[in-house]
C-alpha positions in Angstrom: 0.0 0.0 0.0 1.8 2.9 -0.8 0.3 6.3 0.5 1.8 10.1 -0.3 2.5 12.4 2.4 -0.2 13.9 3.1 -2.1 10.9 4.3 1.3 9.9 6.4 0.8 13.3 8.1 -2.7 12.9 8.9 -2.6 9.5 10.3 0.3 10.6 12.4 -1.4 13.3 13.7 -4.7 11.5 14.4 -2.5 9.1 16.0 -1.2 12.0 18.3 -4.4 13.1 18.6 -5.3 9.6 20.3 -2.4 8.8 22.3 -2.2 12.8 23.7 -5.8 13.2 24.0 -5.2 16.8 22.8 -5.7 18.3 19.3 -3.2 21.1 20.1 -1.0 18.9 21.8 -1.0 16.7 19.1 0.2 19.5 16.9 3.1 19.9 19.0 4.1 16.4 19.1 3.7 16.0 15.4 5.9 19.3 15.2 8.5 17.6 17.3 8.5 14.4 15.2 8.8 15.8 12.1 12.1 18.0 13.0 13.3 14.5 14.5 12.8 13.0 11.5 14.2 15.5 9.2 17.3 15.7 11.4 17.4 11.9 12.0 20.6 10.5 9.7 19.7 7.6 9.4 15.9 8.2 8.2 14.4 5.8 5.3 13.5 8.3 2.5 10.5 9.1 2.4 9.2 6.8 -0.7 10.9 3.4 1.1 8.4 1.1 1.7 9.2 1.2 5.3 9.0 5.2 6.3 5.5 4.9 7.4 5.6 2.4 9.7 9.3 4.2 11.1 7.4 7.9 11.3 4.8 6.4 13.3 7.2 5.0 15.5 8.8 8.9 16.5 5.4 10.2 16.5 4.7 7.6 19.1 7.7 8.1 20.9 7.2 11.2 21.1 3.6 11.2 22.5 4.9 8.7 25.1 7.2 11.4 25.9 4.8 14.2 26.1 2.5 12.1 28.4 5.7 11.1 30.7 6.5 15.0 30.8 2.1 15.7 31.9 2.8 12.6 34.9 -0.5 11.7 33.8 -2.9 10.0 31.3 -5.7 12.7 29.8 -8.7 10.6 29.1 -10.7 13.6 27.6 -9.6 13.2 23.9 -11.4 15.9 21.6 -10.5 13.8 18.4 -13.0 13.5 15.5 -13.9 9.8 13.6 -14.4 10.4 10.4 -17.7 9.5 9.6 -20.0 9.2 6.1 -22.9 12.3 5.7 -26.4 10.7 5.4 -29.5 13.1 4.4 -32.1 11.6 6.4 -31.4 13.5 10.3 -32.6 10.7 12.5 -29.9 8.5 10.9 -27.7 11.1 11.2 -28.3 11.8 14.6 -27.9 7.8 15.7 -24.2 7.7 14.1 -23.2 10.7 15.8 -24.1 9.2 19.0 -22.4 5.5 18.1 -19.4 8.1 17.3 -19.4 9.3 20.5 -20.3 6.8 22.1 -16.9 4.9 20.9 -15.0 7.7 21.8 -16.2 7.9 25.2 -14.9 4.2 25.8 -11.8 4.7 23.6 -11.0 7.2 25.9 -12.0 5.0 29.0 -8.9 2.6 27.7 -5.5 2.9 29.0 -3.0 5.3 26.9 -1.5 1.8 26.1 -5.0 0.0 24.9 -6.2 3.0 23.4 -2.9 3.1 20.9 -3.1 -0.4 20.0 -6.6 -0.4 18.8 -5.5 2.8 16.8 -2.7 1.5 15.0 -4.6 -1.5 14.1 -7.9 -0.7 13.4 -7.9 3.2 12.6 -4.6 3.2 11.0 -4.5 -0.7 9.3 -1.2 -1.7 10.6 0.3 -5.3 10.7 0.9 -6.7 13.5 4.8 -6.7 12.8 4.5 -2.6 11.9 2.8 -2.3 15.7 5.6 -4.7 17.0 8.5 -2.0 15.6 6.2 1.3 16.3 5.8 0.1 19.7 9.3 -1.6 20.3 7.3 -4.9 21.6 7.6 -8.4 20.0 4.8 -9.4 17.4 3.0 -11.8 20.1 2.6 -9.4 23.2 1.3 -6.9 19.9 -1.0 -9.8 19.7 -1.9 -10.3 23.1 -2.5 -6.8 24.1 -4.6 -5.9 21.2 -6.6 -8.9 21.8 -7.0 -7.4 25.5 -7.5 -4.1 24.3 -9.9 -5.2 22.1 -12.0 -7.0 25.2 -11.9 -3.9 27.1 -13.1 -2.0 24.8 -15.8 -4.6 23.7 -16.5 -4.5 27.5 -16.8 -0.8 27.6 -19.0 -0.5 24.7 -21.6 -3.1 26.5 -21.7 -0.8 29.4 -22.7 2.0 27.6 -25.1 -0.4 25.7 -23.7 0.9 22.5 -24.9 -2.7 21.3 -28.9 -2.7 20.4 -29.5 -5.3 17.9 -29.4 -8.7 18.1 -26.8 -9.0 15.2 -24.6 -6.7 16.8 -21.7 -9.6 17.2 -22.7 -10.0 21.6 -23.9 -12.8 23.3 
């Protein structure tokens, strides 16, 4: 899958966006990423294959970094899902609440959870991508995303996000 910049930028920054909790401090990280990663000698160029995957890795780090220098873990993310216009209002009106719904118990996650799920199911990462963004091995990638995954499952159930009997929830 190749992608231009552009989208590299925006994923990063929705990434920051998710990890930091913060749209303007998600700026700032993705500011601070960016001058690593010019600076950075040995960089991949930008059309390798692997830059992506390597870019998300400092804008991670350097959201873990931000979140070390706060000594604490905002859960009250401002971030947006992109979502698909319909013209009939009550329809509408029920996807903006599923929206915020899932962000209320994305942001209920652990910084740690809440990443995982991003990478993988906002951002379509491998598993081995996550392992290198992450620094972790490809089975605890695995194993916490499962977990993540339950948790959020879990959190969704609480706030009864599920309605239908089709909804995947036994």
């Amino acid at each position: 899958m190749k992608t231009d910049g552009t989208q590299i930028i925006q994923g990063a920054l929705q990434l920051a966006m998710q990890i930091t909790g913060s749209r303007d401090e998600a700026w700032d990280v993705l500011q601070a990423a960016t001058v690593k990663s010019l600076e950075h000698r040995n960089a991949p160029a930008r059309d390798d294959q692997g830059y992506r995957a390597w870019f998300f890795r400092v804008v991670h780090n350097q959201a873990i970094d931000w979140l070390r220098s706060q000594k604490k873990f905002d859960r009250s993310a401002d971030a947006e899902l992109a979502g698909e216009s319909d013209d009939d209002p009550e329809q509408h009106f029920s996807l903006e609440q599923r929206k915020m719904l899932l962000h209320k118990a994305l942001n209920a996650l652990s910084p740690e959870q809440r990443e995982i799920v991003c990478l993988k199911d906002f951002h379509d990462f491998s598993y081995q991508e996550i392992a290198e963004i992450m620094d972790l091995d490809r089975a605890v990638v695995a194993t916490r995303l499962h977990r993540a995954r339950l948790a959020l499952r879990d959190r969704l159930i609480q706030q009864r996000f599920f309605t239908g009997e089709n909804d995947g929830v036994s």
